[in-house]
N, C-alpha and C positions, 0 to 999 in steps of 0.2 A: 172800437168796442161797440157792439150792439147795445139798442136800446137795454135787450131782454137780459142782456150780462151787467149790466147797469144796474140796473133794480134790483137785482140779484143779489151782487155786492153790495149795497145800499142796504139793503135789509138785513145783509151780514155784519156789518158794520154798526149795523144800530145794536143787535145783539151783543156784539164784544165790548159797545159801550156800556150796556146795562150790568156789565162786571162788574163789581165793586172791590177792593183790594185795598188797603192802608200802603201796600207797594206797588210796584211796578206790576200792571197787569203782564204775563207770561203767556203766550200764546204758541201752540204749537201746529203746523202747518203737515200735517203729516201724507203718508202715499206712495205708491210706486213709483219708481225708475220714470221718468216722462209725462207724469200722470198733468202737471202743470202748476205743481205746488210754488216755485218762483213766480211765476208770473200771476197766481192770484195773491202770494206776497206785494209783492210788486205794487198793483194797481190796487190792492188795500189800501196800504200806507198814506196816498193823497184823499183818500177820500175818510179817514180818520184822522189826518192833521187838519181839515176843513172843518171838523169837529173839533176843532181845540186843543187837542192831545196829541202832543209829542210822540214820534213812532221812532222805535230803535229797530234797524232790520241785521238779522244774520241769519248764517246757514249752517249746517252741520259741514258745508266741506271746510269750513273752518277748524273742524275738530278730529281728521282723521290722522291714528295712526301712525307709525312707520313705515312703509311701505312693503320692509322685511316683514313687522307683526301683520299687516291687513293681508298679506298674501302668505302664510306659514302654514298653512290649510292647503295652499294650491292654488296658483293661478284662476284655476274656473271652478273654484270649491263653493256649491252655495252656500253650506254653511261656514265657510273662512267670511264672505260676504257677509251674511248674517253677525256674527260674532264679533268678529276682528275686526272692523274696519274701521271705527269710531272710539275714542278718548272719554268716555261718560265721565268719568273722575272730571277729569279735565274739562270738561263743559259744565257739569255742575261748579268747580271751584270760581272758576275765572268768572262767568256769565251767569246759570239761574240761581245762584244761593244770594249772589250781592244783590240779585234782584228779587228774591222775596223776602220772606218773614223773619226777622232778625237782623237782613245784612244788610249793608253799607253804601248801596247803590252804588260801588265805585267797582267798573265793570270792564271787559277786556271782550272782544266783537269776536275774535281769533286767535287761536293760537299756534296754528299749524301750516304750513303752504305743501298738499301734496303735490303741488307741481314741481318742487326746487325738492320735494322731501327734505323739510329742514323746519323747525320748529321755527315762531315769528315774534318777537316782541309788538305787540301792537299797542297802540297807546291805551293808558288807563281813562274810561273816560266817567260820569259821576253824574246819573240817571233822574230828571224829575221826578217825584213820589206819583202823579198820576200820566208818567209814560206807559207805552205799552210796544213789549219784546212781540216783533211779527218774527218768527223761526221755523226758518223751511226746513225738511229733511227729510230723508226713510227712516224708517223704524224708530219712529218719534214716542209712539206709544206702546212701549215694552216697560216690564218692571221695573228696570234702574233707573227710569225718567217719569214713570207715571204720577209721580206726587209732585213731581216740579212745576208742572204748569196748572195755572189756574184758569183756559180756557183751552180747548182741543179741536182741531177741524181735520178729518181724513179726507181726501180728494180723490172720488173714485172711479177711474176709468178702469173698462177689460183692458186685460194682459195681450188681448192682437190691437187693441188701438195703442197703447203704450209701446208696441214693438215695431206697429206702422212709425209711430213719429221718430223713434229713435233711429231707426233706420233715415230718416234726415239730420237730425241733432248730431248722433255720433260720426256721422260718415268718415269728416274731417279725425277723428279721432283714433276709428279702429282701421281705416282704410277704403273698406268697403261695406256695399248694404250685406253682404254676403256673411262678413265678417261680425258684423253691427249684430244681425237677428242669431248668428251663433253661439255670439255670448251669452245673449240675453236666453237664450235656450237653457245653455248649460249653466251660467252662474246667477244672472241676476232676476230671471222671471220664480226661478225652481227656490232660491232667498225669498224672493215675497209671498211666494206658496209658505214657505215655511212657519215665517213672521204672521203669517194672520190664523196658521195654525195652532202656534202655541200664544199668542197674545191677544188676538181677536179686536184688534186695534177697531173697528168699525163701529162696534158694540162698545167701546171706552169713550170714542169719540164725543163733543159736545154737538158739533154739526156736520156730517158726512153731506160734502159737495160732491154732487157728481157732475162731472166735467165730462162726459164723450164725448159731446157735442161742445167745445166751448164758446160756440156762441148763443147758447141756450141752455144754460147749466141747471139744475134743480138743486134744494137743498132738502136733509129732512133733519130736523132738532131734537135733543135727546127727551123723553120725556118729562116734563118737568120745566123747561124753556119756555114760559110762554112766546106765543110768534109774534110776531110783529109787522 
């Protein structure tokens, strides 16, 4: 990690501490297909339990679907993408309701494996009052989710740097680069046009990171945030 990604996260991290919540602080890690929202998950995490505070991490591909419902739209439907492809009930029940205001902190990471397509029992596990939910995913800030978290980060790369890197990420996956940047043409770039059309996720967001360059990221804070 570069110095200059260092400080970066460091000053972000100081921000999500200055949350205050009687629960589990809820963070939402939101952004396009590749944009690098795990991996600044990721290298959060230690540098807020160096802080003191317990970090609970999970992702949305813990929440997807059937594989019949996420594709009943069509294979390279951007809007089947959009819509289908995620369990919102299901993520609010199991994970952000036991961890805010009223519930029980006794919480579930996953509930879904779309690799086997087969739903998961995962264990129940029973949350510190000042842990805080790092949660990577897409379309993290649409209506059905937007009052669940109590802190919000969009991670902003272009749609050609996000199609460059996937075209490494997926290779293994779709076969080829060939294959990789056609998807992303037809189902998943034409999905996040969509999503920032009707939800404006950037504008909801508490801190849009922009990530093009990850080793020199910017951030800029919602009005209102003092910096730090």
């Amino acid at each position: 990690m570069t110095p200059e990604r260092m400080r970066c996260l460091e000053r972000l991290a100081r921000v999500i501490l200055e949350v205050d919540r009687p629960h589990p602080v809820r963070v939402a890690i939101d952004g396009p297909d590749a944009a690098g929202k795990t991996v600044l998950a990721d290298q959060l995490a230690p540098i807020l339990e160096v802080a003191g505070r317990p970090v609970i991490r999970a992702s949305i591909d813990g929440f997807h679907r059937p594989r019949a419902q996420r594709l009943e739209r069509g294979a390279e439907s951007p809007e089947g993408y959009f819509r289908d492809s995620f369990d919102y009930a299901a993520l609010r029940a199991a994970l952000l309701e036991p961890l805010g205001p009223g519930g029980d902190a006794r919480y579930r990471r996953r509930v879904f494996d779309y690799r086997t397509d087969e739903r998961v029992e995962s264990p129940i596990e029973v949350a510190l009052p000042d842990s805080i939910l790092l949660f990577d995913g897409v379309f993290l800030l649409r209506r059905e989710l937007n009052e669940m978290w109590d802190f919000s980060i969009f991670v902003a790369v272009p749609f050609a740097e996000t199609r460059r890197r996937a075209a490494v990420r997926d290779l293994a996956l779709f076969g080829s680069e060939d294959e990789v940047l056609r998807r992303y043409a037809t189902r998943y770039v034409p999905a996040q046009q969509l999503y920032l059309e009707l939800e404006h996720p950037q504008s909801r967001a508490d801190v849009v990171f922009y990530n093009r360059n990850p080793a020199k990221p910017r951030m800029r804070l919602r009005r209102g945030i003092a910096p730090l």
